[in-house]
N, C-alpha and C positions, 0 to 999 in steps of 0.2 A: 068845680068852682062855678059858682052863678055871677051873669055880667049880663049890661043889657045894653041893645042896640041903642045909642044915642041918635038925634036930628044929624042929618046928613050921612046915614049911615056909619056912623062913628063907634067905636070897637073899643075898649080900653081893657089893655089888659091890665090884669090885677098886678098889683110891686112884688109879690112874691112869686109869677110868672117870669115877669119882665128882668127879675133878682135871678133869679135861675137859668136864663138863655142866657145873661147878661146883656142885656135891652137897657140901652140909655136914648134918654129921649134925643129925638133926631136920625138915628137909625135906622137904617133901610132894613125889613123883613121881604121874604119872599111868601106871597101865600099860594097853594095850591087845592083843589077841590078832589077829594078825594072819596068816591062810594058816598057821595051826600055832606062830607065833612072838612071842614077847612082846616088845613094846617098852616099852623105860620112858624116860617126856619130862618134864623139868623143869618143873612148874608155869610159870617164866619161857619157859620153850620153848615153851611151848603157848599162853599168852598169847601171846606174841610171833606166833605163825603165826596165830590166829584176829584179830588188828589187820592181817597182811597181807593177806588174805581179804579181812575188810571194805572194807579199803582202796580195791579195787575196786569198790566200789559208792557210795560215800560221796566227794563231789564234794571239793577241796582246798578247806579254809578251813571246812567243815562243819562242826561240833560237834556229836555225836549226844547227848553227855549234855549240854550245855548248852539243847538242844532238850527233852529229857524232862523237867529241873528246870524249866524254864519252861510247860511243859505242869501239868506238878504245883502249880506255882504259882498257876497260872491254876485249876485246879482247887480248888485250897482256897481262892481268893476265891468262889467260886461257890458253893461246899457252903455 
């Protein structure tokens, strides 16, 4: 798909992009430059791939944030 750089460096992507990531205006994207090329990843894209990541490291049934609130809690009985 052809798009062109608008005044201000402005970027639009096409409705059947935006239809696809599920992009509604207002949205935060992440963009990243990559070997010359720009990617742009849905905040939910990007969450979603760094829980898969973890996912490998983090035993089933683990709670990492249920472990740090309890760490924290444990910490302000202490202070």
């Amino acid at each position: 798909m052809k798009t062109t750089i608008r005044e201000g460096g402005r970027l639009v992507i096409p409705a059947a992009y935006r239809k696809a990531l599920g992009l509604k205006p207002g949205d935060e994207v992440l963009l990243t430059l990559e070997e010359g090329e720009i990617r742009v990843v849905s905040t939910r894209q990007a969450i979603a791939r760094a829980q898969t990541l973890l996912r490998r490291y983090v035993p089933k049934g683990r709670s990492l944030s249920e472990e740090l609130i309890k760490e924290r809690r444990e910490e302000a009985v202490r202070a």
